[in-house]
C-alpha positions in Angstrom: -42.1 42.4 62.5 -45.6 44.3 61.5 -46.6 43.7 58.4 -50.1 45.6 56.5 -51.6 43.8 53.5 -54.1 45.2 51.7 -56.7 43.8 48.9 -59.5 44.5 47.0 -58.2 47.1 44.0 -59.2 47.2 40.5 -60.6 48.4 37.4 -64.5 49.9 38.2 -66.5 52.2 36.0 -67.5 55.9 37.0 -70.0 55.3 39.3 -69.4 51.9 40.8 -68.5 50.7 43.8 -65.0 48.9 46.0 -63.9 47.9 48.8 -60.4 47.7 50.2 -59.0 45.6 52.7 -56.0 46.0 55.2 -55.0 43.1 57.8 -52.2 43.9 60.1 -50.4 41.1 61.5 -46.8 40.6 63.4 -46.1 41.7 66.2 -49.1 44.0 67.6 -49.0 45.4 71.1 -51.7 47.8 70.0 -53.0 49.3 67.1 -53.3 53.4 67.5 -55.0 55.0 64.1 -55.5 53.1 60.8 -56.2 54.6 57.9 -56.0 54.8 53.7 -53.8 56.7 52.1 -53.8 57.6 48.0 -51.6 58.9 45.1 -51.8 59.6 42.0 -49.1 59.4 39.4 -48.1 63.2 40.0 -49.4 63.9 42.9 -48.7 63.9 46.3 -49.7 60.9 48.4 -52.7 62.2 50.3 -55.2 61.3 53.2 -58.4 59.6 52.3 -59.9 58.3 55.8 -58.7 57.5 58.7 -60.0 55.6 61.8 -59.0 57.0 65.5 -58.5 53.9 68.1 -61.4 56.2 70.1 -63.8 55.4 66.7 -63.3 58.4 65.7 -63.2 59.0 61.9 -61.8 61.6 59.2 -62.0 62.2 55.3 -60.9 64.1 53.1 -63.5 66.8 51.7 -63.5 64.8 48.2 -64.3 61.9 49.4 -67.2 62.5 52.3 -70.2 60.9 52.0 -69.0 58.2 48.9 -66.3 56.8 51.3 -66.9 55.0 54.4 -64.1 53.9 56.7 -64.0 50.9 59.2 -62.3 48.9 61.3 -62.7 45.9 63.3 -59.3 44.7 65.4 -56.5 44.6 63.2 -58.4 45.1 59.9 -59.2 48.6 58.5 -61.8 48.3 55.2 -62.8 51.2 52.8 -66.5 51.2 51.3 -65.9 53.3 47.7 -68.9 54.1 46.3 -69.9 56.6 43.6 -66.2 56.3 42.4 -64.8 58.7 39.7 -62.6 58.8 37.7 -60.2 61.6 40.0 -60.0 58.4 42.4 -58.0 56.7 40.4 -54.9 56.3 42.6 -52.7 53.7 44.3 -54.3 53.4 47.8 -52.1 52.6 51.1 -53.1 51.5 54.4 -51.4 53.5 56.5 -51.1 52.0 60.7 -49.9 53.6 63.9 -48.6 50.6 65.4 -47.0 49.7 69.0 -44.8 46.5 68.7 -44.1 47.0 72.0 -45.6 48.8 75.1 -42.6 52.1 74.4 -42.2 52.0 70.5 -44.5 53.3 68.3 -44.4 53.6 64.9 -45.9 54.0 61.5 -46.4 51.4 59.1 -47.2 51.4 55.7 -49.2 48.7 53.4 -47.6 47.6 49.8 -50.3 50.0 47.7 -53.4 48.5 45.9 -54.2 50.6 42.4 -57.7 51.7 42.0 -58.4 52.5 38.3 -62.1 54.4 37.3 -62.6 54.6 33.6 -65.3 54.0 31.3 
């Protein structure tokens, strides 16, 4: 059993500044990528960031330079800064996980809504 939990959504004015948390815990042979996911109500659930087990990392165009991806063992954190208000989303951690040494698979944190308004 892998489980994600994330933390560290709310309400932030245009401008301001969050930071999310993901811990992965269970049953963790290794830990491949982790990364944030977001969507809007009406949109597609897109890629924000994610972190490569080389250290690697990736954005999305909108969000390069304001967003700031890292990871340290089985946590993945996002630094949100200069938020507006298009960020407002439900944000998902988003793991590439080996429970075991042949099974990979893709795990999925419960969401964490990030509102921006004035």
């Amino acid at each position: 059993q892998v489980s994600l939990v994330e933390s560290g959504g709310g309400l932030v004015q245009p401008g301001g500044s969050l930071r999310l948390s993901c811990a992965a815990s269970g049953r963790l042979f290794s830990i491949n990528d982790m990364g944030w996911y977001r969507q809007a109500p009406g949109k597609q659930r897109e890629l924000v960031a994610i972190s490569s087990s080389d250290g690697s990392t990736n954005y999305a165009d909108s969000v390069k330079g304001r967003f700031t991806i890292s990871r340290d063992k089985n946590t993945v954190s996002l630094q949100m800064s200069s938020l507006k208000p298009e960020d407002t989303a439900v944000y998902y951690c988003n793991a590439g996980i080996r429970e075991t040494r042949w099974a990979l698979n893709r795990h999925w944190g419960q969401g964490t809504q990030v509102v921006v308004s004035s």
